[in-house]
N, C-alpha and C positions, 0 to 999 in steps of 0.2 A: 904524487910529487912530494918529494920530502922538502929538507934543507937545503942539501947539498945542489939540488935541483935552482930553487929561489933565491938561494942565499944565503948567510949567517942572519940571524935574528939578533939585536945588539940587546944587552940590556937597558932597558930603561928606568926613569924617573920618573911617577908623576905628581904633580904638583896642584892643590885646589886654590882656584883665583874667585873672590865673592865681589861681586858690586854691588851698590847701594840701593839697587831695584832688586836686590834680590833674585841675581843671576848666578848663576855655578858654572865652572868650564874648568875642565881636566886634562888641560895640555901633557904630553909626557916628550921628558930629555932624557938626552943618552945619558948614561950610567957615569962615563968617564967626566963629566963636564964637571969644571968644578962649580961650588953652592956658587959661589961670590958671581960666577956665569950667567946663575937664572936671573930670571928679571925680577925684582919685588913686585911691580905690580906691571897686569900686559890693559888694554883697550878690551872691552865687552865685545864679545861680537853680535849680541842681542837688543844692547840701546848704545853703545859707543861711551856709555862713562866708564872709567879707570877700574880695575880689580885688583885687590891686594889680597895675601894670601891668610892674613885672618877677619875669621868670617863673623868676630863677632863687633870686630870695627874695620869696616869697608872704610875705604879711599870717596871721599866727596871732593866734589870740585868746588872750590870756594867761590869763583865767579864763571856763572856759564853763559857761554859763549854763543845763539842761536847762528845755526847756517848759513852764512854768505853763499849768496851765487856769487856767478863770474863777474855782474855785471855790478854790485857791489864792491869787491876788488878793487875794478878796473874805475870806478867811483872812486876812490881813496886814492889813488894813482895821479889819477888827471882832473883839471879843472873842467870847468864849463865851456872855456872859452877853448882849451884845448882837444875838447870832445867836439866842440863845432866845428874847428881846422878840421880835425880828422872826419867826421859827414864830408862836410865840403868837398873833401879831396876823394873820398871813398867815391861819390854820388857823381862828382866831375870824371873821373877813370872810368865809370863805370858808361857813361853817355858818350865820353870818348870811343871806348869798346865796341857801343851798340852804332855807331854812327858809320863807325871801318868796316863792322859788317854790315849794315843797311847799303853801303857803297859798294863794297863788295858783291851782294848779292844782287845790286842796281845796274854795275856792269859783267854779271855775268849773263843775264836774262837780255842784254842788247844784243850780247855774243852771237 
């Protein structure tokens, strides 16, 4: 299979991205794109800090930020008192539910 088979091959770019762990990654853009297009610096994909493209002063992140789950978030969102409304209501629906069906399956077994 040649080219004409796959397709035109475009030229490419590629560009070296360094992070401060001492990661490398070699992303490549098309040929056409203009400079001001590429990104200065992209995310690691090996520890997630920043990479800019000289390597002899990588991009640090001045305050880092450790991982929030969801349930951190959703902490910073809502109070205490409105985390308890929401149980309450979640725990009442849910007894509501099982109640319809405990009756339900109460008269279907009389049937």
């Amino acid at each position: 299979m040649g080219e004409q088979d796959r397709g035109f091959k475009a030229d490419r770019v590629t560009r070296n991205y360094y992070c401060s762990n001492g990661h490398t990654q070699s992303p490549q853009f098309a040929a056409h794109v203009d400079e001001a297009d590429i990104p200065e610096q992209l995310d690691c994909p090996n520890c997630g800090m920043p990479a800019g493209q000289d390597q002899d002063n990588p991009p640090v992140i001045v305050k880092h930020e450790p991982y929030k789950t969801h349930l951190a978030y959703v902490k910073e969102r809502r109070t205490e008192e409105e985390a308890n409304e929401l149980l309450e209501e979640a725990v009442a629906s849910i007894r509501e539910r099982r109640q319809k069906l405990a009756q339900s399956a109460e008269d279907s077994t009389k049937s």
